[in-house]
C-alpha positions in Angstrom: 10.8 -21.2 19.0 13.4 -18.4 19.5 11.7 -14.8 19.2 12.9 -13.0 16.1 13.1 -9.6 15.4 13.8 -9.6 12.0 14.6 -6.4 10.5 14.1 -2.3 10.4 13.5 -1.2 6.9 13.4 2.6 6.1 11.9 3.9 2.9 11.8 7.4 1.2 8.8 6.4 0.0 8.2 10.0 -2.4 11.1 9.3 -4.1 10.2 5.1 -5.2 7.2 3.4 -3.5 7.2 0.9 -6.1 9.9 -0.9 -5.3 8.6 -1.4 -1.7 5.4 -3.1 -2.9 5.8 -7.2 -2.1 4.7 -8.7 -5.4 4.3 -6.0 -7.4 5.1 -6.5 -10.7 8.5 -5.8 -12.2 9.8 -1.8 -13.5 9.0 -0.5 -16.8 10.0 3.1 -18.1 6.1 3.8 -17.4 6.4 2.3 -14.1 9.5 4.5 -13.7 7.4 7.7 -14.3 4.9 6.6 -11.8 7.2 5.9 -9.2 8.3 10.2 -9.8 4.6 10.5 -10.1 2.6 8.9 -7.8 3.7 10.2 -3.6 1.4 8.6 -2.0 -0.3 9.5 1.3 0.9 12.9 2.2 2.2 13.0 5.5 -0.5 14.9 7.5 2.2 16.5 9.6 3.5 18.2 6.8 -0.2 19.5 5.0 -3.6 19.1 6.0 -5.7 15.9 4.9 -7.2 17.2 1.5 -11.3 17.5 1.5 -12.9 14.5 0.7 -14.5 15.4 -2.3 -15.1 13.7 -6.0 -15.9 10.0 -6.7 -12.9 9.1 -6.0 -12.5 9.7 -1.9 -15.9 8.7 -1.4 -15.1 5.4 -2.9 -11.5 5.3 -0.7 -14.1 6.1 2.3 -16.4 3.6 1.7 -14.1 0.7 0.8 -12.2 1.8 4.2 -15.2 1.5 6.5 -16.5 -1.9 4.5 -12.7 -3.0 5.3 -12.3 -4.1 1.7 -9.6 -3.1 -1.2 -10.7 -0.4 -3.8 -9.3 -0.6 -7.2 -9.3 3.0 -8.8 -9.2 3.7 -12.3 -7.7 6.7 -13.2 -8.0 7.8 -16.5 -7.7 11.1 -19.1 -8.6 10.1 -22.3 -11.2 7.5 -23.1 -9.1 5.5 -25.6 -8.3 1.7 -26.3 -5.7 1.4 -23.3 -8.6 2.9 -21.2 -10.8 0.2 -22.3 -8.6 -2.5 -21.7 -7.8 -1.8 -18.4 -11.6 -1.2 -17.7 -12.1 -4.9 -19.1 -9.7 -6.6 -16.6 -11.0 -4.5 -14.0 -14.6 -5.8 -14.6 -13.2 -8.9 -14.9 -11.2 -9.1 -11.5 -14.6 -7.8 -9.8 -16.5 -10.9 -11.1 -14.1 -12.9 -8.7 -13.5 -10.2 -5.6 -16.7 -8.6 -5.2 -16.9 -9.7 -1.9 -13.5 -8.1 -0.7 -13.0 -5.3 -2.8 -14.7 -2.1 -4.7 -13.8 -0.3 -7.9 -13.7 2.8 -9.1 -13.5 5.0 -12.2 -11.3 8.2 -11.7 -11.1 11.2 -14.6 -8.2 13.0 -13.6 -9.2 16.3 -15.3 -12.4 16.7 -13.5 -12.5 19.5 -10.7 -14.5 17.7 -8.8 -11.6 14.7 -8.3 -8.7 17.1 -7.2 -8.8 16.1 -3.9 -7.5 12.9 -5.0 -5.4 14.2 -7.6 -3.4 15.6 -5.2 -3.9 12.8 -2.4 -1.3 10.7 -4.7 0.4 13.0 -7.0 -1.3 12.1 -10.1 -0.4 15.3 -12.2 2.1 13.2 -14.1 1.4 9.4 -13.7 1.3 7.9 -17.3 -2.5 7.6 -17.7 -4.6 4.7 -17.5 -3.3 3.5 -14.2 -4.7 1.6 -11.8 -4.2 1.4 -8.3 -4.7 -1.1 -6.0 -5.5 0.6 -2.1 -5.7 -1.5 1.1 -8.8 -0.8 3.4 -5.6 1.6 5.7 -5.0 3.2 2.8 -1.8 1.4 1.7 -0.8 1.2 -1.7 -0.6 -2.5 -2.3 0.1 -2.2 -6.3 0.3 0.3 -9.2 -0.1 -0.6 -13.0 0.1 2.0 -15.4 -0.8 2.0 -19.1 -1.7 -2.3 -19.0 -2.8 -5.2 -16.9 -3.5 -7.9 -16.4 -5.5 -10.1 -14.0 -3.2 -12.3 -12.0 -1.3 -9.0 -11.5 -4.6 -7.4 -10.0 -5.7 -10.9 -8.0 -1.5 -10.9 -7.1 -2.3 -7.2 -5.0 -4.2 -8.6 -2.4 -1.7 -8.9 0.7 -2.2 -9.9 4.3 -2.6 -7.4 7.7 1.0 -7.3 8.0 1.7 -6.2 5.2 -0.6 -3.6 4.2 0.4 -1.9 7.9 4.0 -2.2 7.2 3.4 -0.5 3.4 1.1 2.2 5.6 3.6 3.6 7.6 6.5 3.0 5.1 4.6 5.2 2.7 3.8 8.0 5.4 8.3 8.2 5.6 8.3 6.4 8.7 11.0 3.9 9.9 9.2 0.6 10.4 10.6 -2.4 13.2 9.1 -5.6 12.1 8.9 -7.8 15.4 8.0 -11.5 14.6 6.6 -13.0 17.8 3.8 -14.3 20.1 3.2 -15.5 23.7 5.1 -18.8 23.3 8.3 -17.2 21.3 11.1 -17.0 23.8 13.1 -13.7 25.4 10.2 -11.5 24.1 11.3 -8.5 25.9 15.2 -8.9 26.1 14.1 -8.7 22.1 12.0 -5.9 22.4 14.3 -4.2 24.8 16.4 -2.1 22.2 13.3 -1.2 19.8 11.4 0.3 22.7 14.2 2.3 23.9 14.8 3.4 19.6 10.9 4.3 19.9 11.3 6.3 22.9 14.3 8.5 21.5 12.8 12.0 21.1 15.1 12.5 18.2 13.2 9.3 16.3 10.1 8.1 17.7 8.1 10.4 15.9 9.4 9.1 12.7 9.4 5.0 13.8 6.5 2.5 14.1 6.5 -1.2 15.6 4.7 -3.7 14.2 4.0 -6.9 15.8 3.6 -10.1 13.6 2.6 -13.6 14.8 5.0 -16.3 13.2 1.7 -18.7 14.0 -0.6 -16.6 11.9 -1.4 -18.5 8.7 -2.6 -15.4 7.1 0.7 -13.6 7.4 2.6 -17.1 6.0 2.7 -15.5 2.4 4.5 -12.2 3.8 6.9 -14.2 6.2 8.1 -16.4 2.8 8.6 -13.2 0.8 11.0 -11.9 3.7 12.7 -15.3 3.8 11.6 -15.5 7.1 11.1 -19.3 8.9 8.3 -19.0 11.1 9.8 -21.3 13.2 
């Protein structure tokens, strides 16, 4: 099984994080706002890391340490699209309890700023609901409606949540696909390590290793088109 290094992808990701997302659902107009909406994880060389303050971090804190997904809730108003969503939501947490917290977010409370600001929420269309990884990945946004497969459909393996991670912090991400029995490992490598140890872009570039073998990463390597052997 030859060694395959498979692709760099680079992302702006303030500018359209959706389209990133692997098995996100499709664009909508409200989707569209989101995407102008919604930054994502502000790049801590660029501004301090917000204080964790509000319902809203200490759920993202918790979920982290407890390694499990958090899907937050934000909302303005309390009207029927509120209610809907909160209905799904309950739903989906019948099934996922075991990987996976909630949380309900109102945006125009001081007190949730922090978070707020965290992912540009000033102008998402409202109520949305955002599905975070336990690194802090988006892994799906749905604004105004949802439904449950689309919320079950979020869940996404290691490899993918660390690739969304660093694409989502504006960093150039090599995706290296192989494992102590792939062949030419570091004739392969040889030209990403050397691209990582440029002054002028390792700052700005991450490697991530993925074993064509793992079963949990099988899902990610089909989306890519990717033959694990």
């Amino acid at each position: 099984m030859k060694n395959l290094v498979v692709f760099a992808v680079a992302t702006v990701f303030a500018t359209a994080w959706f389209a990133a997302i692997v098995g996100c659902n499709s664009s909508t107009s409200a989707e569209a706002d989101v995407q102008q909406s919604a930054r994502g994880v502000t790049d801590e060389t660029q501004s301090p890391e917000p204080q964790r303050s509000g319902v809203g971090m200490a759920a993202m804190q918790k979920a982290a340490e407890a390694k499990k997904y958090l899907f937050a809730l934000f909302r303005k108003a309390e009207d029927s699209q509120t209610s809907a969503m909160r209905a799904v939501l309950e739903e989906v947490m019948k099934e996922v309890a075991d990987r996976a917290d909630s949380v309900e977010v109102n945006v125009t409370a001081s007190s949730e700023r922090a978070i707020v600001d965290k992912f540009g929420l000033d102008r998402a269309p409202m109520p949305l609901i955002l599905a975070i990884a336990p690194n802090g990945a988006i892994m799906g946004g749905f604004p105004t409606e949802v439904d449950k497969q689309k919320l079950l459909d979020a869940f996404a393996s290691p490899g993918t949540e660390r690739c969304m991670k660093q694409l989502q912090d504006n960093k150039l991400v090599f995706l290296c696909v192989q494992n102590g029995k792939t062949k030419s490992n570091d004739e392969a490598m040889k030209g990403v390590r050397e691209f990582k140890a440029d002054a002028r872009f390792g700052q700005a570039t991450e490697i991530v290793v993925l074993d064509p073998t793992d079963a949990a990463e099988a899902g990610f390597l089909k989306d890519l088109r990717i033959d694990p052997k």
